[in-house]
C-alpha positions as CSV (number, residue, x, y, z in Angstrom):
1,X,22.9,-8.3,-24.1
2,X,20.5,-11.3,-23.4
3,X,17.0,-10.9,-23.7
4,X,16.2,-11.4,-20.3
5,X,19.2,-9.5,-19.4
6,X,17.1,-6.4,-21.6
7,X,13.2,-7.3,-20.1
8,X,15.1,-6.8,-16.7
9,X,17.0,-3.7,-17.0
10,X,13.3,-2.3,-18.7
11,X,11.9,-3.6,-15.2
12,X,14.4,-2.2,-13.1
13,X,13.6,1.4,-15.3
14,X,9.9,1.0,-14.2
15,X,11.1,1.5,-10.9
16,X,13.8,3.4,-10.7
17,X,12.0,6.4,-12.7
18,X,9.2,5.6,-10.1
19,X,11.4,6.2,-7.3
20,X,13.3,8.8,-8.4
21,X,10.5,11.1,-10.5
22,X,7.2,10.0,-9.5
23,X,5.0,8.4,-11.9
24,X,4.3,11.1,-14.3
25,X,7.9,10.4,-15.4
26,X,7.0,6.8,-16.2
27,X,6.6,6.4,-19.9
28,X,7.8,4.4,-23.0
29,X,10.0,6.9,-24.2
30,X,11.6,7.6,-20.7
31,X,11.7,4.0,-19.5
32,X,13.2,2.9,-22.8
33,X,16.1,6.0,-22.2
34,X,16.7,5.3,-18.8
35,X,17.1,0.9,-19.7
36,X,19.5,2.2,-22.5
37,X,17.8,0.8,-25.4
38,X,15.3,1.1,-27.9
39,X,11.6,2.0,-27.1
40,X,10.7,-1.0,-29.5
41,X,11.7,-3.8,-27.3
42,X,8.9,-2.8,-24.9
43,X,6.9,-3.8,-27.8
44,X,8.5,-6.8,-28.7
45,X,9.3,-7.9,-25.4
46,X,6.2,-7.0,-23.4
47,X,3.6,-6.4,-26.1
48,X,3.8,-2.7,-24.9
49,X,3.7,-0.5,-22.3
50,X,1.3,-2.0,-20.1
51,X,2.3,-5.9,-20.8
52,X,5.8,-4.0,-18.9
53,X,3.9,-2.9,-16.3
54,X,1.9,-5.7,-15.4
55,X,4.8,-7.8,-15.1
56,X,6.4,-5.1,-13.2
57,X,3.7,-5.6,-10.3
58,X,3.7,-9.8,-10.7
59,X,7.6,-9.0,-9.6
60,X,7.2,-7.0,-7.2
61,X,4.9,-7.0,-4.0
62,X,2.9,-4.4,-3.7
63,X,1.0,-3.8,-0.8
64,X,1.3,-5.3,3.3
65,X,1.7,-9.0,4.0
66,X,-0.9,-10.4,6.9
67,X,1.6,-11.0,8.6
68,X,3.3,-7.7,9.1
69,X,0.3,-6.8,10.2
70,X,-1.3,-9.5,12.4
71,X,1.9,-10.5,14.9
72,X,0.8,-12.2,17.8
73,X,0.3,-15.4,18.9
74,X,-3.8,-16.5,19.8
75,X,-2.5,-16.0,23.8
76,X,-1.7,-12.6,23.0
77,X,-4.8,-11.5,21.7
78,X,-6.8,-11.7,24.5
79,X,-4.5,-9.1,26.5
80,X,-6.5,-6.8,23.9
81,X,-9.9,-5.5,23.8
82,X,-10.7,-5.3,20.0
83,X,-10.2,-0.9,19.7
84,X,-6.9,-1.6,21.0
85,X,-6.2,-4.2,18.7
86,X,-7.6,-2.5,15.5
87,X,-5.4,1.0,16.6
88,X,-2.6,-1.4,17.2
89,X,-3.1,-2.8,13.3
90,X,-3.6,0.4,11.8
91,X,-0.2,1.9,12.9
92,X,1.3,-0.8,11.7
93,X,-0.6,-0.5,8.3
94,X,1.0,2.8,8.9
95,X,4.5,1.7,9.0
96,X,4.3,-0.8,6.6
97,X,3.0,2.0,3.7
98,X,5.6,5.0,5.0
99,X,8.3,1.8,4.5
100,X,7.6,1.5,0.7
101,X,8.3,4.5,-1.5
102,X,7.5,2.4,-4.6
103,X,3.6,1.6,-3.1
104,X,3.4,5.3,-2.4
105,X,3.7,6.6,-6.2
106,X,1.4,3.7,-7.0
107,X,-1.7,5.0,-5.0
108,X,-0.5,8.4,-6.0
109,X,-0.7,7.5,-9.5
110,X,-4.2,5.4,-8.8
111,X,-5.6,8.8,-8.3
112,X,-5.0,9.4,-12.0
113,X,-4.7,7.0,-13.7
114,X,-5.9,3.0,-14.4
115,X,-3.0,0.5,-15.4
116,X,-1.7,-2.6,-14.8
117,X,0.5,-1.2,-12.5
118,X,-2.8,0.8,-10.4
119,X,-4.8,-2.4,-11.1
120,X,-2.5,-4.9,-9.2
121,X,-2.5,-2.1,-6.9
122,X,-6.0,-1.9,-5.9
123,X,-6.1,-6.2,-6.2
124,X,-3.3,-6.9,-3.8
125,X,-4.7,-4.3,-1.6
126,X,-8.4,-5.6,-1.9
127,X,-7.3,-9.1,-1.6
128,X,-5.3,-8.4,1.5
129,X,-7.8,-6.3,2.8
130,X,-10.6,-8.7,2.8
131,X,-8.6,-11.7,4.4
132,X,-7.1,-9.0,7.1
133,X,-11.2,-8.2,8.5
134,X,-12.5,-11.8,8.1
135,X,-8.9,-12.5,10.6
136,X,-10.0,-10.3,12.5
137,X,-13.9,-11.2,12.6
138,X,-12.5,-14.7,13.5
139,X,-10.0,-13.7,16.3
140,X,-12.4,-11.3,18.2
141,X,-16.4,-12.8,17.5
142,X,-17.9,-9.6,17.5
143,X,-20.5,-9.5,15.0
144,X,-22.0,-6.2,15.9
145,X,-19.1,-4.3,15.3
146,X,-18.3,-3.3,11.1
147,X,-14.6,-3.9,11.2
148,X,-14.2,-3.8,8.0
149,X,-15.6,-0.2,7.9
150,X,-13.4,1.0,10.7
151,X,-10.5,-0.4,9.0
152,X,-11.9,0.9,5.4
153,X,-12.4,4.9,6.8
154,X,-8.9,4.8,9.4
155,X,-6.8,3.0,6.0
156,X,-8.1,5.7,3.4
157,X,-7.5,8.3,5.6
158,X,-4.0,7.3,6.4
159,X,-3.3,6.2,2.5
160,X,-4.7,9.9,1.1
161,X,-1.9,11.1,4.3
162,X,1.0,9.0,3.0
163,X,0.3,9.9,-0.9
164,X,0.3,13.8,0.4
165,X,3.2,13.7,2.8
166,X,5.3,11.1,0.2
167,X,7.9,13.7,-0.9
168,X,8.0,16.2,2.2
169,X,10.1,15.5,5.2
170,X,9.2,18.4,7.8
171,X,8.2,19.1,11.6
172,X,4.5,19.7,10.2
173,X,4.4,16.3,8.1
174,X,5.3,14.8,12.4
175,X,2.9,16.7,12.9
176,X,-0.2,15.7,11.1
177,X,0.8,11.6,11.2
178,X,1.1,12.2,14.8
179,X,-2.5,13.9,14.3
180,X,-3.7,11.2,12.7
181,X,-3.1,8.7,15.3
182,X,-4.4,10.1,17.8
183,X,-7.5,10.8,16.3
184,X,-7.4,7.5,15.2
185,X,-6.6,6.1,19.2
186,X,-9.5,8.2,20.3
187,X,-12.6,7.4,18.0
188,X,-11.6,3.6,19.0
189,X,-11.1,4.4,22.3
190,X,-15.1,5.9,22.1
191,X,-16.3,2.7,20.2
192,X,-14.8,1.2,23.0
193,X,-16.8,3.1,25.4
194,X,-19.5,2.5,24.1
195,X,-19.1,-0.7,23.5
196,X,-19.0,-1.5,27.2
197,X,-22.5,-2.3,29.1
């Protein structure tokens, strides 16, 4: 087999073992046996074990796009008073993390653990981040209000509930998302409140 043909069955290791064992499966030794070849070629190949995993996450994208998360159209913002709009963005940051499996054992393995992998992590999601509050400073001119705070708290929150809930499919998994949001829905709907002259 061709070298590249090799670096990308190593790649597609990386993720499969993620997937299908978590990260605490993700090794040399097991990403080398599940590729079907020698442990050396990560060395030779990828310098090691983290020059493979920090060209797993160049491949491979990681965290939301802005636009997953921002959808409308300027004339559709203004229907929106800007609680609404952040509740509206954080279910959808919501969706967008219970939709990757591979992001999930990422931050799980952030917990634990600082790699290439965790580190391009954390970077997309900073980066992202950052452009998605000064959006949404832009869109809504409210200077008063910390949106990137509100959106810091609400996303931990919700990324801590998608790293627990990763691997269990139940009624009281429904049960605590569903939890979630509405706690989520009502502390904007009070800044909201009190927001109003």
């Amino acid at each position: 087999m061709s070298r590249a043909g090799t670096e990308q069955r190593l790649l597609d290791a990386v993720g499969s073992l993620l997937l299908e064992q978590g990260f605490p499966a993700v090794g040399v030794n097991a990403v080398a046996r599940k590729a079907g070849c020698d442990k050396v070629l990560i060395y030779r190949y990828f310098g090691g074990f983290d020059g493979l995993l920090e060209r797993f996450a160049e491949e491979h994208d990681l965290w939301w796009r802005l636009d997953e998360i921002i959808q409308e159209d300027m004339d559709r913002l203004s229907e929106y008073s800007l609680p609404q709009y952040l509740e509206l963005l954080l279910r959808r940051h919501i969706q967008a993390l219970r939709q990757r499996p591979l992001t999930q054992e990422i931050l799980a393995w952030e917990l634990s653990a600082d790699n290439p992998l965790t580190r391009a992590l954390h970077r997309q999601r900073s980066e992202r981040g950052m452009v998605l509050v000064k959006q949404i400073r832009h869109l809504f001119n409210q200077p008063g209000i910390d949106i990137g705070g509100i959106l810091g708290i609400f996303g931990a929150a919700i990324n801590y509930l998608v790293i627990r809930t990763r691997h269990r499919h139940s009624e009281y998994e429904q049960e605590e998302w569903w939890r979630l949001e509405q706690t989520i829905a009502g502390l904007l709907q009070c800044q909201n409140a009190g927001a109003t002259p």
